[in-house]
Backbone as CSV, one residue per row, in Angstrom:
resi,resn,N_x,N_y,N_z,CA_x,CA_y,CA_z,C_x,C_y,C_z
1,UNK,91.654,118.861,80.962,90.578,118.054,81.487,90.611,118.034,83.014
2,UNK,91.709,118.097,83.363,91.696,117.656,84.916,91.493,119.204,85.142
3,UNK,91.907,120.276,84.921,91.433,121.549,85.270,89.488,121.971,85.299
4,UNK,89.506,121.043,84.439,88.083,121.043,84.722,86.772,120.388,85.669
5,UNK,87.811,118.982,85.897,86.952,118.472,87.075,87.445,119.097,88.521
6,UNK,88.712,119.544,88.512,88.957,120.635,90.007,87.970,121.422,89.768
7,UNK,87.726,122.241,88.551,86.667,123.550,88.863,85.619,122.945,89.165
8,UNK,84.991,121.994,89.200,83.744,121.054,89.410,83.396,120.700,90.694
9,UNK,84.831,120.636,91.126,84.742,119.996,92.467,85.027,121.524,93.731
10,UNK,84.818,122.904,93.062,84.807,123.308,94.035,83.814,124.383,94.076
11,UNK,82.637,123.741,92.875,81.509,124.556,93.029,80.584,123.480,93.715
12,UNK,79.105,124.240,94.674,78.426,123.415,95.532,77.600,122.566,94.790
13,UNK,77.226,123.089,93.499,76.122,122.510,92.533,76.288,121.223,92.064
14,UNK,77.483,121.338,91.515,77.758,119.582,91.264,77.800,118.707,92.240
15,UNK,78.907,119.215,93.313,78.773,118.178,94.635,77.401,117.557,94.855
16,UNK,76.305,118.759,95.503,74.597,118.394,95.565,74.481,117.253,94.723
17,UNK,74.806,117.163,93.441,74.521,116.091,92.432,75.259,115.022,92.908
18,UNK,76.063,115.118,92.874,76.999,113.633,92.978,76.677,113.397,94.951
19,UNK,76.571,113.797,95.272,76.636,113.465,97.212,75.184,113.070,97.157
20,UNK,74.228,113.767,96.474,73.024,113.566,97.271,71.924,112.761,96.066
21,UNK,72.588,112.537,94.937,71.134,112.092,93.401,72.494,111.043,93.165
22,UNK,73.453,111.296,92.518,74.338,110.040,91.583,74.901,108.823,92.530
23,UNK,75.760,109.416,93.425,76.704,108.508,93.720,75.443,107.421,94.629
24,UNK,74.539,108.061,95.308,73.176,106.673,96.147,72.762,106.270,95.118
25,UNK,72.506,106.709,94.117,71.738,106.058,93.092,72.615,104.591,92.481
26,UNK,73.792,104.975,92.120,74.406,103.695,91.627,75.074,103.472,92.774
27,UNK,75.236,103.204,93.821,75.358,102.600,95.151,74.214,101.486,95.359
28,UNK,73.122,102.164,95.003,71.806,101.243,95.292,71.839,100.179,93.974
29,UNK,71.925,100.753,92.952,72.159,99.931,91.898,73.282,98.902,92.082
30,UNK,74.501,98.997,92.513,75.534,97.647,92.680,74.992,97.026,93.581
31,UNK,73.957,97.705,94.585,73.912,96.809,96.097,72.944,96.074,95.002
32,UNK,71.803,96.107,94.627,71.267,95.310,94.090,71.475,94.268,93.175
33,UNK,72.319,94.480,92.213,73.346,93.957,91.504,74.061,92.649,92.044
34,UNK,74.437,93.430,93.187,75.668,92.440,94.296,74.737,91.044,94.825
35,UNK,73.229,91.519,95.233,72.524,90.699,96.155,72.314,89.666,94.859
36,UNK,71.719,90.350,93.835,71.009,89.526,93.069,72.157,88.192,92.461
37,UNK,73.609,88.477,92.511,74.524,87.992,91.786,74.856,86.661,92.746
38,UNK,74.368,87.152,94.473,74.637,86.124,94.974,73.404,85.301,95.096
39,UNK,72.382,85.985,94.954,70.976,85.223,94.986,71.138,84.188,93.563
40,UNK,71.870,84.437,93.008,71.522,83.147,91.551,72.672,82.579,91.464
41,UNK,73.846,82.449,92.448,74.587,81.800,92.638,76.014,82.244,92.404
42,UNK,76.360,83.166,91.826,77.556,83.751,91.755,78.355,84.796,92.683
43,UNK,78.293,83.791,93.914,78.752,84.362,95.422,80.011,85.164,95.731
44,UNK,80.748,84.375,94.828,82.019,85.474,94.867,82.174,86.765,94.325
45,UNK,81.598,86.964,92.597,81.448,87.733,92.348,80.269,89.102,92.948
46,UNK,79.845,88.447,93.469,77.977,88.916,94.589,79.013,89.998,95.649
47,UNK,79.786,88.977,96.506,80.455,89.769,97.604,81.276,91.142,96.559
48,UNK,82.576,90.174,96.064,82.849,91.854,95.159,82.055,92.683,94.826
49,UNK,81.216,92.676,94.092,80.782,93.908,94.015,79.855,94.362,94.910
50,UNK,79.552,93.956,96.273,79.279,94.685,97.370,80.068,95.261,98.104
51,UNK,81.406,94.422,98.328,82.136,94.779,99.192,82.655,96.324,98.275
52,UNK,83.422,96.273,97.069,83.966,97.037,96.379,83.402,98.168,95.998
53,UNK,82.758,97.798,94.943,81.889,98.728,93.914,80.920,99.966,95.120
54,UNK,79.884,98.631,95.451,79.078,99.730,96.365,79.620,100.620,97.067
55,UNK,80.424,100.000,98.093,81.120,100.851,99.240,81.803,102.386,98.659
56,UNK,82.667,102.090,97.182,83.092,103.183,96.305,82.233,103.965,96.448
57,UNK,81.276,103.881,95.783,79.734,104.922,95.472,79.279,105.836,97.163
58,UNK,79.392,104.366,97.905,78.962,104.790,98.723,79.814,106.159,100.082
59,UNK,81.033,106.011,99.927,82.390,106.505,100.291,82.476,108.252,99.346
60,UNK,82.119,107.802,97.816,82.368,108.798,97.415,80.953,110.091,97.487
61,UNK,79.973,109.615,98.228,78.791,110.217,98.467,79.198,110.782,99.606
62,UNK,79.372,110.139,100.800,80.003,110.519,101.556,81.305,112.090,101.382
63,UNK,81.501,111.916,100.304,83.532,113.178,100.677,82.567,113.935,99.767
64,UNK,82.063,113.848,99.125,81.095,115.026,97.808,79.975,115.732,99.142
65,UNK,79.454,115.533,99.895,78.740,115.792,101.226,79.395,116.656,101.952
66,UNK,80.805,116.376,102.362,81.615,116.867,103.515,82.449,117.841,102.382
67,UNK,82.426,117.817,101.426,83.473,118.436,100.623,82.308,120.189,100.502
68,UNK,81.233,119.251,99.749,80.241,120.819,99.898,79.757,121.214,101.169
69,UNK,79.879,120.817,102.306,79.856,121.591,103.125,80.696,122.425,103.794
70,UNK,81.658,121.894,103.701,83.423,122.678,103.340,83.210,124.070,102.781
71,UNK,82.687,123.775,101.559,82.553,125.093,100.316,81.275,125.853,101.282
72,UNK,80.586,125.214,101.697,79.472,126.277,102.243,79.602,127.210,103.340
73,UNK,80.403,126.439,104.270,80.476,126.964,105.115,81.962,128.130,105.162
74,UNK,82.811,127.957,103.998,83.943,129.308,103.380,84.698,128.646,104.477
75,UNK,85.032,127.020,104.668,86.650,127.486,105.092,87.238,126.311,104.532
């Protein structure tokens, strides 16, 4: 299994997916999540999963970005 998400991670096609469609997509989804949790009163849990969750998504969009451009550019 893990041989298979290395091969995943060092073709450009998946990265594109996960850097630029998945990881914003549920990034946007916790941020919303997060706001709404503190908008109806559950502030602590609101911040966690902004501070946490999103930032994850958002971090891992980020290295899936820099990772395929890595691969693109052959070094």
């Amino acid at each position: 299994m893990k041989e298979a998400f290395r091969a995943l991670a060092c073709q450009p096609e998946p990265l594109f997916a996960l850097g630029f469609m998945l990881f914003p997509l549920l990034g946007l989804i916790c941020a919303a999540l997060g706001f709404w949790m503190i908008l109806t009163g559950a502030v602590l849990g609101g911040v966690i999963v902004l501070v946490t969750i999103t930032q994850a998504f958002a971090f891992g969009a980020y290295w899936a970005i820099g990772k395929r451009a890595r691969i693109l550019s052959g070094k």
